[in-house]
C-alpha positions, 0 to 999 in steps of 0.5 A: 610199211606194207609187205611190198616195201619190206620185200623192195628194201630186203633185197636193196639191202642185200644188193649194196653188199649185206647177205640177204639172210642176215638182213632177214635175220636182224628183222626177225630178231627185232619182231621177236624182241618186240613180242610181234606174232610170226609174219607180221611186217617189222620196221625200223625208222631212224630220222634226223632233223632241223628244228625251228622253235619258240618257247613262252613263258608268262608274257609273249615279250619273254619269247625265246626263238632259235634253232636245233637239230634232232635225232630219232628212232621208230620201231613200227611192229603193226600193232604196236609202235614205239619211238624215241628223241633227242635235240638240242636247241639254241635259243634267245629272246626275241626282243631286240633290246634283250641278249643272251641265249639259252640252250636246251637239251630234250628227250622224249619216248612214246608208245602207241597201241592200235585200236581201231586200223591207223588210229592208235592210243599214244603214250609218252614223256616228255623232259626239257633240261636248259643250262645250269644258270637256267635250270629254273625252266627244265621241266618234264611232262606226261601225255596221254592221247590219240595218233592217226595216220593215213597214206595221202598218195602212194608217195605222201602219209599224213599223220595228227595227234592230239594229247592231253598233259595231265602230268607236268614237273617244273625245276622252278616250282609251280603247278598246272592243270591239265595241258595239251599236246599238238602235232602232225606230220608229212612224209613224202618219198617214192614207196620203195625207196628207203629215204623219205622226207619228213615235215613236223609241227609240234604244239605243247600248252601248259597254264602253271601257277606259281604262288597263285600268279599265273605263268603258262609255258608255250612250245612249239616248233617246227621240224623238217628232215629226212627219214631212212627205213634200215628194214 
């Protein structure tokens, strides 16, 4: 967030009833949790979603397909940028003559650190958690790629990231190889205002053997929101 846009939603938040100061107060207190030098720009995003996603596993007739709905949280300190999730999904087989659902709890965490203006390196894990009587799908993995982001217009940014899995842990067994990580992202909204909508599509490939027969698991999903700077 630029210092014009910090500025517009100071005094917005200041104007719906919250002292000025204080809001200045609780940005600084954040800056400095964060280990930000003095002066530069802090923010705070909180989003919410809808999701639509797919889950392979083995055979394209073994696909799972449903809905969910995600939380998150950014902090943007420059240089440094960290940001957290949540969502819930319910999903079932896509073949007709198939029934019953499973439902999936995810979480997730990533940090990025700029290296060169808006490209940074990025840091994450990932863990996937289903019902007890399906806790042979729960899985966690690692990644480690590049995030790049740009402003498009002065009401659009754009960002992609591209990741490699070196790490991945199955509930039912199995290893893998290296997998990739996918993803990009539109957010669109007036560049003063604190509401922004959001546009995600999200892409994870992982080849697991088990027992030397191959099992490869295929997410990918897509997301769409809203997105609120509290500073």
């Amino acid at each position: 967030m630029n210092a014009r846009r910090m500025r517009s939603l100071l005094h917005r938040q200041a104007g719906a009833g919250l002292p000025l100061g204080l809001v200045r107060w609780a940005a600084m207190a954040v800056a400095g949790l964060g280990g930000a030098s003095p002066g530069t720009a802090q923010s705070l995003y909180l989003e919410v979603q809808g999701d639509r996603s797919t889950f392979n596993e083995a055979l394209a007739d073994d696909r799972l397909t449903g809905f969910g709905a995600a939380g998150s949280a950014r902090w943007d300190g420059g240089t440094w940028e960290v940001e957290g999730e949540v969502a819930w999904r319910s999903m079932s087989p896509a073949a007709e003559d198939r029934d019953g659902s499973v439902t999936f709890l995810s979480g997730g965490v990533r940090g990025r650190y700029a290296v060169w203006r808006t490209l940074s390196v990025e840091l994450g894990w990932e863990s996937r958690t289903a019902d007890p009587q399906f806790a042979a799908q729960d899985l966690g993995m690692a990644l480690l790629g590049l995030h790049y982001g740009t402003q498009l217009t002065s009401l659009a940014d754009l960002w992609v990231r591209g990741a490699a899995i070196p790490f991945s842990s199955f509930n039912g067994g199995g290893e893998a190889s290296i997998g990739i990580g996918l993803g990009m992202g539109l957010r669109v909204g007036p560049p003063t205002a604190a509401w922004r909508a959001v546009l995600e599509y999200g892409f994870r490939r992982i080849d697991r053997t088990v027992r030397d027969v191959d099992v490869p698991i295929q997410v990918e999903g897509i997301r769409i929101g809203v997105e609120y700077a509290v500073f």
